[in-house]
N, C-alpha and C positions, 0 to 999 in steps of 0.2 A: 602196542606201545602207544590208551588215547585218551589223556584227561577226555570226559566228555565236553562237550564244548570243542573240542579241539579238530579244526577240518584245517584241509589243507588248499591250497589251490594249484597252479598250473606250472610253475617254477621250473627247471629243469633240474630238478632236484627227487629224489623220488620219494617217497613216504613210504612209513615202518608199517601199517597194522595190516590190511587184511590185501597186502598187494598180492600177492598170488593165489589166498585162499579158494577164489572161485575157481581158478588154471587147472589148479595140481588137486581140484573136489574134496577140500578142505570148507566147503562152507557151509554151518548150519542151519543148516535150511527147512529141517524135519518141525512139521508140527508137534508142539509135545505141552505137557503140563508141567510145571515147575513150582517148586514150591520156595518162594523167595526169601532168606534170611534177611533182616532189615538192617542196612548200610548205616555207618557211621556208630555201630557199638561197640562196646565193651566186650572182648570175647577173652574172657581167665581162665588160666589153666587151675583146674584144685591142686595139682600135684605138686608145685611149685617149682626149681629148678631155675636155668640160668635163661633169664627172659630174653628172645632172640629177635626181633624185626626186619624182615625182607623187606626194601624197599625198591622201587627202581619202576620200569616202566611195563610192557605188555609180556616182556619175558618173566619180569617176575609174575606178573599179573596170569601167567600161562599161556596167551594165548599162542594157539599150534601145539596144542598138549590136549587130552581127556577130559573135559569137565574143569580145563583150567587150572589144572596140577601145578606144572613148569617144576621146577627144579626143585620145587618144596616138598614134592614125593618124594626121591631120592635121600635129601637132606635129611627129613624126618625118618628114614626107613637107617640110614646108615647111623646117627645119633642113637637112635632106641637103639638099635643092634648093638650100639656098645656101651649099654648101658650109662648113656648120658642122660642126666636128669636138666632138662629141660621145657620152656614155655612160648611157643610162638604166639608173639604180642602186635595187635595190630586192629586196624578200623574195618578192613575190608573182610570178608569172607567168600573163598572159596576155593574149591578142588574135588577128587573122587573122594570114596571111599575108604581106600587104603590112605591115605590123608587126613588123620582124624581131627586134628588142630590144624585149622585151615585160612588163622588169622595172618593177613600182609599188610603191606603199602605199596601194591603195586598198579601203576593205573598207566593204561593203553596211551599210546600220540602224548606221553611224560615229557618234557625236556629237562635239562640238571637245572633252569630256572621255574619251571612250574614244579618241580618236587622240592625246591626251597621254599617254595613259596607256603606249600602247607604243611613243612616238615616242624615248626615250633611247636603249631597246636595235635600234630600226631606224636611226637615226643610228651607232652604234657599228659595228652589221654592214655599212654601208655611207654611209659619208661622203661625203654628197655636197657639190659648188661650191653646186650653185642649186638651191631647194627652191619645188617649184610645189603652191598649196593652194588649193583650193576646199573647205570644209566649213560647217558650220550648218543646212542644212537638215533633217537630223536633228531637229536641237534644237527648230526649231518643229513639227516634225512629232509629236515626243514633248513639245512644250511643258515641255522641261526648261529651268528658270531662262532663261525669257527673258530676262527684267530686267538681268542678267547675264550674258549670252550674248556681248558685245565684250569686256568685262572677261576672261571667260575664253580668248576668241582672243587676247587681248594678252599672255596667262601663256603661251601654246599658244608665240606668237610669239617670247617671251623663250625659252624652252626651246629652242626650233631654232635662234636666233642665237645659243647659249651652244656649239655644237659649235663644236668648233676649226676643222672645214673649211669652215661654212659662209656662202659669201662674200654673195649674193642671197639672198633669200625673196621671190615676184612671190604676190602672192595676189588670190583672184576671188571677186568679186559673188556670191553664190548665186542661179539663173536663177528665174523666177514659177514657182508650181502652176500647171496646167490642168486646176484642179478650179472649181465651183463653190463658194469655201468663203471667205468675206470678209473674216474674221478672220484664217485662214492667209496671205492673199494681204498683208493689213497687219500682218502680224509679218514677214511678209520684207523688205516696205520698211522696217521699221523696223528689223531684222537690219542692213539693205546699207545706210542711211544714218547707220551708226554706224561703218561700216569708213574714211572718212577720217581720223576722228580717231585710231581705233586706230592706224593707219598712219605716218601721220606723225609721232608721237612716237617714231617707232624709225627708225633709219637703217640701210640695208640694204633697207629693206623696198619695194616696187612694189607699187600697189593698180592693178589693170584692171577694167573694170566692166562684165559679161556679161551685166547682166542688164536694161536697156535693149534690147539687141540678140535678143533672147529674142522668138518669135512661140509663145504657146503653140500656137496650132490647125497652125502648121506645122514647129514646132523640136523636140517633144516626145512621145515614144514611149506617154507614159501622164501618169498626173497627176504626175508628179515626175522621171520620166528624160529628158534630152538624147535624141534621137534621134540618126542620123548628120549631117543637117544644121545639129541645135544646138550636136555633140557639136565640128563642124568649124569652128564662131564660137569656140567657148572653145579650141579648137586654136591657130587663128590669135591669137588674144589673147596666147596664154602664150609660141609661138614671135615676136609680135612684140619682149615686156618683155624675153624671153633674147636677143633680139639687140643690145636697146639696151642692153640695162645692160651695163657698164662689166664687163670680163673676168674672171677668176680671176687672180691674181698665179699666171704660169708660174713653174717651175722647172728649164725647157730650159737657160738659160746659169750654172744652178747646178755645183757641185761635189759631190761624194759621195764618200766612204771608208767603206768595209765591212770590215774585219777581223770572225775568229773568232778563240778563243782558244786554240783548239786541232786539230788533226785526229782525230776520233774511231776510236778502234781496235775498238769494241763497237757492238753493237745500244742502241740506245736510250740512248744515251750523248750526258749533256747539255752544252752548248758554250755558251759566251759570246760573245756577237753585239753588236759594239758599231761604232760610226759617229762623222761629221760630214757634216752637211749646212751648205754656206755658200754665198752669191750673189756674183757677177758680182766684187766688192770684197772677195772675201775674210770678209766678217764672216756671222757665226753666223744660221742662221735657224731662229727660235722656235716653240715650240707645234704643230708639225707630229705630229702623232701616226703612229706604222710600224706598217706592216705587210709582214711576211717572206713572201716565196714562192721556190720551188726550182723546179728544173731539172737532167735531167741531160745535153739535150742545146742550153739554154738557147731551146727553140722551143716546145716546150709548158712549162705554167709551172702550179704547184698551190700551195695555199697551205700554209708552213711549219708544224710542228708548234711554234709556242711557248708557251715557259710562262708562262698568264698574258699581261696586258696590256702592253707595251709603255708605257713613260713619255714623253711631247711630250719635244721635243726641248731640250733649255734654254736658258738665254742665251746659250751659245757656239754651238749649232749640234750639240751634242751628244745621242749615244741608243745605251741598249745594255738587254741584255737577252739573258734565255737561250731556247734550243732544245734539244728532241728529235732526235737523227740516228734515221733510222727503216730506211733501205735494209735489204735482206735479200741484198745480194750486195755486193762490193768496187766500188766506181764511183764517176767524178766526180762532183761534187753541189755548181752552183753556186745562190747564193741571190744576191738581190736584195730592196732596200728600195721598199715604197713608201708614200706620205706623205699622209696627210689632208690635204684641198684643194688638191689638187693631182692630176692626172690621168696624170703621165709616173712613167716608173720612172729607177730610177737606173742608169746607163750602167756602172758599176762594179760590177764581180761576181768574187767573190773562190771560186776552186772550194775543195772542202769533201773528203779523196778518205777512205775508208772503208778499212780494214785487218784482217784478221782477221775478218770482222763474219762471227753464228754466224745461223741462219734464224729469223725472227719477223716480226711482224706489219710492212708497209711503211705508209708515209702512204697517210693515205684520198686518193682519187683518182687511183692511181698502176694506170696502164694495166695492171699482169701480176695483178693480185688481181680475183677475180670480182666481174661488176657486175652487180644486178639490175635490170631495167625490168618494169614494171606496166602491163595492159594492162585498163581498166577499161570494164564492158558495164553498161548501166543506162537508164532511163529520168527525161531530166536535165529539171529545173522550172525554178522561175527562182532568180535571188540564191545558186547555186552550191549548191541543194539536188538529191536524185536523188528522184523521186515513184515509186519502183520498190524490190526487192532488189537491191543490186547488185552482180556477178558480177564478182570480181578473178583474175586470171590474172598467173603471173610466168615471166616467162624469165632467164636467168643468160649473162652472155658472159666468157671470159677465165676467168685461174686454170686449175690442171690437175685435173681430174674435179670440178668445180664440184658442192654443192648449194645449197637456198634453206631459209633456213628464216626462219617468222613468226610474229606476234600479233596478235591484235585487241585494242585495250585493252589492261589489263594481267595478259592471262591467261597462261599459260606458253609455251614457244615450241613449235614444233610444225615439223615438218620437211615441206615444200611437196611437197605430189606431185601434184595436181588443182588443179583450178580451186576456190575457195572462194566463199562467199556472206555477202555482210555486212548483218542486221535492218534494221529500220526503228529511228532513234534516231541518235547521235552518235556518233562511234566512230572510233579512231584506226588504223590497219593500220602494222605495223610489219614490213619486214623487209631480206636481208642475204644476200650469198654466202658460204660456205665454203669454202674449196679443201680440198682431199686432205690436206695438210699441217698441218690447223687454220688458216688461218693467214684472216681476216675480211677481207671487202671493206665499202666504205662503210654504216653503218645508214641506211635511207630513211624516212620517217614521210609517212604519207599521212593524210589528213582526208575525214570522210565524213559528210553529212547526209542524212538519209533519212526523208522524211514521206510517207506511203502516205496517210494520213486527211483526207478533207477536214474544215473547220471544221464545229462545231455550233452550231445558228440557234435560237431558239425564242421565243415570243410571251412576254411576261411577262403572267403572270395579270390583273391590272386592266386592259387595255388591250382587252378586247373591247367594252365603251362608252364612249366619250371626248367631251369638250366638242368644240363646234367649233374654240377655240382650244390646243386641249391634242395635244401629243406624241404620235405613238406613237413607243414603245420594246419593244427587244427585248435580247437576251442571245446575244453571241457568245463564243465559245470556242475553241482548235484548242492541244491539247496538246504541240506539240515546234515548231514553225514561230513560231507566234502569226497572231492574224490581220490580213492588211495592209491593207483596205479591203474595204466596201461598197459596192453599185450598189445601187438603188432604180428600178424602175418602178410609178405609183400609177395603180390602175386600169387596166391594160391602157397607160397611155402608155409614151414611150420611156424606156430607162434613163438614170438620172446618177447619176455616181458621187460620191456623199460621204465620203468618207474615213473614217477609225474611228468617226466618230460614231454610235454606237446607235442612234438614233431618227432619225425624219421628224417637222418641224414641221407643224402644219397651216397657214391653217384649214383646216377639213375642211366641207362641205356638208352639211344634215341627210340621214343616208339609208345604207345600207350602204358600204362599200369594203372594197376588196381592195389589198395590196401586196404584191410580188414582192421578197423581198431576195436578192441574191447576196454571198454571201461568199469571199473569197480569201485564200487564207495564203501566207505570204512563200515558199514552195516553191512555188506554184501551183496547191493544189488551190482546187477550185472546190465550194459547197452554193448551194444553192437551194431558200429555203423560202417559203412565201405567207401572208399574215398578213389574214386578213380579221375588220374589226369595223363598228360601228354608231357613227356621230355624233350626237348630239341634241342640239337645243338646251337643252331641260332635264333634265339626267340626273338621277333618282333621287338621292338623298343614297345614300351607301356602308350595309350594311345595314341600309336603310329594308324595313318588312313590308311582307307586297303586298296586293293589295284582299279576298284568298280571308283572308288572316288578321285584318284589322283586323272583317270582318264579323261572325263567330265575340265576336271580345273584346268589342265597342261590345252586342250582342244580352245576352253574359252578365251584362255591367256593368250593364243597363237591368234587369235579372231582378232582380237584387242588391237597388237601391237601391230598386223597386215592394216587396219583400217586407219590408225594413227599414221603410218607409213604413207600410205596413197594421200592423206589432208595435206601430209606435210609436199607433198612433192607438188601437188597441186597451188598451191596457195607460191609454190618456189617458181613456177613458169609464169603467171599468171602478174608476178611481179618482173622478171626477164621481159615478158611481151608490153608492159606497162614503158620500160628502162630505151627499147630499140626506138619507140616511135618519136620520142623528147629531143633524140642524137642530130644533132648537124653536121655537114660532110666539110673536111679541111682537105688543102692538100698531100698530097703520100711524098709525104718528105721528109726528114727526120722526126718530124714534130705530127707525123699523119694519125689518123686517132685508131685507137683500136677498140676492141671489145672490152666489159668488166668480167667474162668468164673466157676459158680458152675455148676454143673448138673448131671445129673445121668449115663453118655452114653458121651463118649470123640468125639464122632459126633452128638449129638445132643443138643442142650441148652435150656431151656425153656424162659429164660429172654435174652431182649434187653439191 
């Protein structure tokens, strides 16, 4: 559950992606070669069917599944089985094998605000009928605006029912942690017992509820991921809501007209591309948004060069807009519409034929222009991080005397001849075939996380003597991943894992201990540090003197106050012997004189 970019820090809060993958030997850690598909495309189904979009965070995304499956194996395995015709639409790619259509929107450390945030231009790249969502887990897991946490799925929800294609939205329960952590465990039920009401003020919308059916000790990979067997209940749930909800309005017994404006006689020569789409009766159908793709032998199909966004269709049935003709040789060149919410193309295809036309660049994706593929070697962690350097190779096919040339970032390009090697850090690879001719094949952009360091652990200073009822805490760290969770074993017992929380509660026994803390970062790396201190029941006040010092002060203080004592007694006689010798003698008579102090002896006094 982790946009990239997305690290967490020390919260008492715990995080979703790879908190227990290293505990429970969940973490991919095997050296291997990998062959990377490149992020951010277009991935169409030919079949057509009812276009379906997973969205949501690391559970859609798979992670704690096969190769990154998650409940998209299920869903796809139960839909074919019963003969649903359908297209999973989406930017992201990935899953096994049995997983053949393996397009999502599912992205690791997600919250319901980072998946709105790029949910317009993922609806735009790909419109889909039915839009499947499980998210929020995130949010308690970063304890972002709990309080608010439905309010903002219900903005999430309005934003996806304002695309023109989309007809459903089925959304799910978020499943329990299988953490020990009480508070997380009652912010999810309080999460999932706020999603009816979201729901039901919107129409469109299906609420199913996964998280009943959830066994943490057998459903779940670590403290936060589906396993295959949890991953295969939220499978079943979403292919059950897609089969009940009520269809996609077809546009099988529709009508289409495709005219251009012209036949183009040049390279890159722009045409006017206008339509009607109407139903069954003749009348106009609405709000459909186009999208143009060619052909020149109308069997493979790429998507047209237009300028700009295409306008929905209007109240007649109407839509036009313009195109780039791109060919680099004279040929037919039919084009075809096709229309948001809605999964079929139009049966009407008007050819396009090219004259004159002088050599330049052709549409990306067009067989004769060189294509580059990437073959990537590394040492891969979890949450789509590599915990290694990792070693990019490219090969070039088509075009005549092809080469490659690339970037890292945005440094200058560089003409491909070896294998190259990409740091530890984030960093984008970019590259491209050239043919002979000048003439470019497709740019491909590739994405790359690379955290080599494991996290740093360390004792905080006051914590070497503690109350029996006081905390130990400590200070985690991990510079490019962030860190995903802690294990704890106290005293030699077994570990549990507490999630970002810094510290262990006591009480604590009066007497020494020792703790083992394991730290993980959302790449996989693993530290392990051991924290040992002393309990007491009466700790010392914080710098309190010790007994070596207070002896020293109480000895001086007593020197002090005997020496003051004797000045002052001295200076007291000294003034008495001054007082007797001044005195004249009267007679002893009523009026006879006496002493200024009492005592027994006119040279001696008992009192000071």
């Amino acid at each position: 559950m982790y946009p990239r970019g997305k690290t967490t820090g020390t919260p008492s809060w715990i995080v979703h992606r790879s908190l227990a993958s290293v505990l429970v030997g969940l973490v991919l850690a095997a050296s291997l070669s990998l062959v990377m598909g490149a992020q951010g495309q277009l991935h169409v189904s030919a079949t057509g069917g009812t276009r379906i979009m997973a969205a949501g965070d690391s559970n859609t995304l798979g992670v704690g599944t096969p190769e990154f499956g998650g409940y998209r194996v299920s869903l796809y395995q139960i839909l074919s089985g019963r003969g649903f015709a359908f297209d999973m639409v989406g930017t992201q790619w990935n899953g096994p094998a049995e997983l053949p259509d393996k397009a999502h929107e599912g992205y690791g450390g997600y919250t319901i605000d980072d998946l709105a945030g790029i949910m317009p231009d993922k609806l735009n790249q790909n419109p889909p009928d039915v839009m499947l969502l499980m998210i929020g887990s995130n949010d308690v897991t970063k304890n972002v605006d709990l309080p608010n946490a439905p309010t903002r799925l219900g903005h999430l929800l309005d934003m996806i029912l304002s695309a023109p294609s989309v007809q459903r939205v089925i959304v799910s329960t978020i499943p329990p942690f299988n953490l020990d952590w009480p508070a997380g465990q009652q912010a999810i039920r309080d999460y999932n017992a706020a999603l009816p009401g979201v729901v039901s003020g919107r129409s469109h919308v299906t609420l199913v509820d996964l998280y009943p059916q959830i066994d943490p000790a057998t459903d779940m990979a670590d403290g936060v991921h589906l396993n295959p067997n949890g991953a295969a209940k939220l499978g079943a749930l979403f292919a059950d809501a897609v089969l009940a909800a009520p269809p996609p309005p077809g546009l099988a017994a529709t009508s289409l007209t495709l005219t251009t404006s012209r036949n183009p006689s040049m390279i890159n020569e722009t045409v006017t591309v206008s339509g009607r789409l109407a139903d069954t009766s003749g009348s106009g159908v609405t709000g459909r948004t186009v999208t143009l793709e060619w052909s020149a032998d109308q069997i493979a199909w790429y998507p047209e060069e237009q300028i700009g966004q295409f306008p929905a269709t209007d109240g007649n049935g109407g839509f036009w807009g313009t195109m780039a003709f791109r060919p680099n040789a004279p040929r037919d060149e039919y084009i075809r519409a096709r229309f948001a919410g809605d999964s079929t193309y139009g049966a009407s295809l008007s050819p396009v034929v090219a004259q004159s036309v002088v050599p330049a660049n052709v549409p990306p994706g067009d067989p004769s222009l060189p294509q580059v593929a990437s073959t990537v070697t590394g040492t891969a962690g979890t949450n789509g991080w590599f915990v290694s350097p990792v070693t990019v190779s490219l090969t070039v096919t088509g075009g005549t005397s092809p080469t490659i040339r690339y970037r890292i970032d945005d440094t200058p390009w560089t003409s491909y001849r070896v294998p190259f090697q990409i740091p530890e850090g984030r960093h984008m690879v970019q590259y491209q075939g050239v043919d002979a001719n000048g003439s470019f094949g497709s740019s491909k952009n590739e994405y790359f996380d690379i955290d080599e360091t494991a996290p740093i652990v360390a004792a905080n200073a006051g914590d070497l003597v503690l109350a029996p009822d006081a905390p130990l805490t400590w200070t985690g760290s991990d510079a490019l991943s962030g860190i995903a969770g802690y294990a704890v074993s106290v005293d030699g017992g077994p570990f549990r894992m507490i999630g970002a929380q810094s510290q262990v509660d006591g009480p604590w026994a009066a007497g020494s201990h020792s703790v083992i803390v394991k730290a993980d970062d959302e790449a996989g790396n693993l530290a392990t540090t051991t924290i040992t201190f002393r309990a007491d029941a009466r700790p010392e006040p914080a710098h309190s003197p010790s007994p070596l010092t207070v002896g020293p002060v109480l000895a001086m203080f007593a020197i002090v106050l005997a020496c003051a004592g004797g000045l002052l007694y001295g200076l007291a006689r000294r003034g008495r012997a001054a007082a007797k010798k001044g005195r004249k003698p009267t007679r002893k008579d009523s009026t006879s004189w006496h002493r200024s102090f009492d005592g027994p002896d006119d040279n001696t006094d008992s009192l000071l």
